[in-house]
C-alpha positions in Angstrom: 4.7 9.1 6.2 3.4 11.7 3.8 4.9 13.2 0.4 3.9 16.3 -0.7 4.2 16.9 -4.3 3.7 19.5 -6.8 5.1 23.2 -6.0 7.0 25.7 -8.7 6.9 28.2 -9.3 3.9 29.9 -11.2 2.8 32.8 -12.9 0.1 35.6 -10.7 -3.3 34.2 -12.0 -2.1 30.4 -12.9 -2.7 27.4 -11.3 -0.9 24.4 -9.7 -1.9 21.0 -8.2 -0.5 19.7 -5.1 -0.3 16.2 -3.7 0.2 14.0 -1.0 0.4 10.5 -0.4 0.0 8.4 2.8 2.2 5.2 2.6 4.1 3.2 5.0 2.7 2.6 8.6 0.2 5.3 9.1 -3.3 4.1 10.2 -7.0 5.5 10.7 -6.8 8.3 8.6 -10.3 10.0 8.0 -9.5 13.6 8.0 -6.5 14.9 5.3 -5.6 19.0 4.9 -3.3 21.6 4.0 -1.4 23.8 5.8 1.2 26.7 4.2 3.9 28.7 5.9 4.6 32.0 3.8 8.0 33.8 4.5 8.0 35.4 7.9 4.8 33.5 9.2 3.7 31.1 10.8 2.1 28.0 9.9 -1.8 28.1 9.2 -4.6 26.0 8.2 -5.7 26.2 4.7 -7.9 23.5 4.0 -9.3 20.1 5.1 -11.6 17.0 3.8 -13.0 14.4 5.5 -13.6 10.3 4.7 -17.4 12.0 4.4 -16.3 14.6 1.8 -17.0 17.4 4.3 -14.5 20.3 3.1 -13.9 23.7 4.6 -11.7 26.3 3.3 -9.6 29.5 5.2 -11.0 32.4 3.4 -8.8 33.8 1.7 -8.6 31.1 -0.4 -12.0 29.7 -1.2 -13.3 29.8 -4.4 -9.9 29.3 -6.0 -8.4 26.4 -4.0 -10.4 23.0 -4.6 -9.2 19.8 -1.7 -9.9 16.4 -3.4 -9.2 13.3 -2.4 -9.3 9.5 -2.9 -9.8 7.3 0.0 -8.1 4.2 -1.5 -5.4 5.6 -2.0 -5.0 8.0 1.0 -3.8 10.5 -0.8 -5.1 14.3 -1.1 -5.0 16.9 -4.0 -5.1 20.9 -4.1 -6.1 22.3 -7.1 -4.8 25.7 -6.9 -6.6 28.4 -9.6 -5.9 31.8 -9.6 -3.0 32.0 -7.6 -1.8 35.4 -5.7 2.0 36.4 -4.3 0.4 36.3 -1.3 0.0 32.6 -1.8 3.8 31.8 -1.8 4.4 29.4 0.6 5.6 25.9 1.9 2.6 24.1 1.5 2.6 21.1 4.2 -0.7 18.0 4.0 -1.6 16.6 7.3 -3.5 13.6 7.9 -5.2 12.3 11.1 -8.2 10.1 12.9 -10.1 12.7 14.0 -10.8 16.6 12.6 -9.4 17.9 15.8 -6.2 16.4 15.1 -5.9 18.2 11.6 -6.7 21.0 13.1 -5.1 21.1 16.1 -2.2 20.4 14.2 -1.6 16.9 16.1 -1.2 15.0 12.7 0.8 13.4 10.7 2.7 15.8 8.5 4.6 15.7 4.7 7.9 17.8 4.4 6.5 20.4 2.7 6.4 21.9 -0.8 7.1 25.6 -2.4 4.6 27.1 -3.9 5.9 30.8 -5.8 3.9 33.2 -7.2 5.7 35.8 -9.0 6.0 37.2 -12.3 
C-alpha cells in the first residue's frame, strides 16, 4: 500500500512537503507521481518520476513543485514552494511498473492528503 503524508494547511506563498511510502506487498515499481483533486474537480495528474529520474510536471505547477525520490526506499516527495488557493487539494501518490500505468491512472494509489492554501 501507499501513505501519503504531509498536508496542512499553509499560508498563499509558503511551502509544504509531501510524502509517500510504498510498503507491504507492492512490487516492480519504476514509475511514482502525484495526482490532486481540488473541491468540485476531478482528479488530475500533477507530477511523475521515473526509476531513471525522468520528471514531468502539469503546468501550472512547474517551477514551484519539485518530485524527488529514493529508490531504496520506494518512497516519493513533493516539495511544494510558492503555493496558490488554487492548489488546495487532496493530494493522492501513485506508483506503478510502467509510465502508462501512472498515467493512466492504473496504479497503485495512497489515501490521500489535504493540502490548504488560504490566509
Amino acid at each position: 500500500q501507499l501513505q501519503a503524508f504531509g498536508g496542512g494547511l499553509v499560508q498563499p506563498g509558503g511551502s509544504l512537503r509531501l510524502s509517500c511510502a510504498a510498503t507491504g506487498r507492492i512490487f516492480d515499481i519504476n514509475v511514482m507521481g502525484w495526482y490532486r483533486q481540488g473541491p468540485g474537480k476531478q482528479r488530475a495528474w500533477v507530477t511523475y518520476i521515473t526509476n531513471g529520474g525522468n520528471t514531468d510536471y502539469t503546468d501550472s505547477v512547474k517551477g514551484r513543485f519539485t518530485i524527488s525520490r529514493d529508490g531504496a526506499k520506494n518512497t516519493v516527495y513533493l516539495q511544494m514552494n510558492s503555493l496558490k488557493p488554487e492548489d488546495t487539494a487532496i493530494y493522492y501518490c501513485t506508483a506503478g511498473r510502467t509510465l502508462g500505468d501512472v498515467l493512466g491512472a492504473r496504479g497503485y494509489w495512497g489515501q490521500g492528503t489535504q493540502v490548504t492554501v488560504s490566509s
